[in-house]
N, C-alpha and C positions, 0 to 999 in steps of 0.2 A: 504494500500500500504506500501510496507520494503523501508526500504535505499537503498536493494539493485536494487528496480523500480525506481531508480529515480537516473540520471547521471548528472553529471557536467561541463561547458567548462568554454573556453573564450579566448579573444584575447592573442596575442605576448606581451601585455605590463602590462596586467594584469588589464588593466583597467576598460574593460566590461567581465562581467561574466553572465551566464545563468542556469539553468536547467530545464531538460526535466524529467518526470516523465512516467513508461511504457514503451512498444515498439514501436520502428518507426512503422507507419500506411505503408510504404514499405521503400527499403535505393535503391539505384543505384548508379552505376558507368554511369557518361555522357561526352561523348569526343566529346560536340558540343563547338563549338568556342565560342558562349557566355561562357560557363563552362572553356575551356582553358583562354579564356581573365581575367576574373572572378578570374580564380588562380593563373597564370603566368604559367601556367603548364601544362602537356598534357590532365590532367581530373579534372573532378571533382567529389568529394564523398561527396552524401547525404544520409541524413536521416530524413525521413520527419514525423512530427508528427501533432495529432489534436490540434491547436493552445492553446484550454487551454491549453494543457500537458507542457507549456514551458514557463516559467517567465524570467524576467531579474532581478539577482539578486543584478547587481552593473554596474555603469557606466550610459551611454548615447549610443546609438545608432544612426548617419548618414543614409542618404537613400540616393540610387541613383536610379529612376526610366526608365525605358526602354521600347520600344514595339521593341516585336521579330519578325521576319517574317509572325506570323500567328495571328498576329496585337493584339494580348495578351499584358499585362502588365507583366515586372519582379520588382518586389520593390529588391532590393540588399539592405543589412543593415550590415555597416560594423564601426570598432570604427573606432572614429574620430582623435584617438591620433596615431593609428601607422597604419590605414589601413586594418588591416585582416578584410576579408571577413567571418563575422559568420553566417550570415540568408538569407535568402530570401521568400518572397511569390511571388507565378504565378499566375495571375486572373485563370488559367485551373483550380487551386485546392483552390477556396476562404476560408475553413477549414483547411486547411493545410499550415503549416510554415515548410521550409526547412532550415538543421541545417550542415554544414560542417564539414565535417566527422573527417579532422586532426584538430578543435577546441575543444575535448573533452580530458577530464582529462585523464592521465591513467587507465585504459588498451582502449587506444582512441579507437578502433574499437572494441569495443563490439556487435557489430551486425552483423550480413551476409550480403551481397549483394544478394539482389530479382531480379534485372537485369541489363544489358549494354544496353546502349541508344549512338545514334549517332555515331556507329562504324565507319560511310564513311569519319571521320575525325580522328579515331584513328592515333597513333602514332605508327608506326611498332613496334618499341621496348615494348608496351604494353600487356602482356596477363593476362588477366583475367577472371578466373572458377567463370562463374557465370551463374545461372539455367536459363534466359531468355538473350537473345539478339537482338540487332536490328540494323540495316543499320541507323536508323532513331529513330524514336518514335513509338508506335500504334496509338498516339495522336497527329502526325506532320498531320498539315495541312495548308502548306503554304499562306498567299492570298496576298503578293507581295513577289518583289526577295530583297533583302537585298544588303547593298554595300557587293563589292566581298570579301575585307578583312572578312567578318563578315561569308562568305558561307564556310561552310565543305565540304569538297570534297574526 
């Protein structure tokens, strides 16, 4: 594997750092409300890889853990000094860790998006060319209702 397989992030304060070696196993853009709450923002941008592929190079790690509507685990991992959200795993993908697309070094998006997830909560002002999209997920499968704050609509 080159230097150039293998890319670099980390938080706002500098205090946790990461790298990922390879390419994302897929990246998406998802505009479901755990993703906006997650960011403060209208989406969020992953890039998920096979969990070797991604070390912590420096720092400490926080978790906040969650069940989503489709009674899944989200583990969130973000520093504990200033907040940014860098990781997550989903029990959907137990080999896979997801990496936050604006936590990596420059040239930050070096990858394409594979697809849009959770359009029924887009934000108008968003558009985004990207080869797959959905209302939803292929993998949504609700099995209770969520408080309403939490539903895309």
């Amino acid at each position: 594997m080159t230097d150039s397989d293998k890319h670099e992030g980390g938080c706002l304060c500098g205090e946790v750092r990461f790298q990922v070696s390879g390419q994302p196993e897929f990246s998406v853009a998802c505009h479901c409300r755990y993703c906006q709450l997650r960011t403060g923002s209208a989406l969020g941008v992953g890039a998920y890889f096979q969990k070797e592929n991604l070390k912590i190079t420096q720092g400490t790690l926080k978790s906040y853990k969650f069940i989503n509507e489709s009674d899944k685990e989200i583990d969130y991992q973000f520093c504990a000094n200033c907040g940014t959200s860098l990781l997550w795993e989903i029990a959907l993908f137990p080999n896979l860790i997801g990496t936050a697309g604006g936590t990596y070094d420059p040239p930050t998006f070096w990858y394409s998006l594979d697809r849009e997830v959770f359009q029924r909560s887009k934000a108008d002002f968003v558009h985004i060319d990207s080869p797959e999209s959905y209302a939803t997920s292929r993998l949504y499968d609700p099995v209770h209702t969520d408080d309403p704050r939490l539903i895309g609509e």
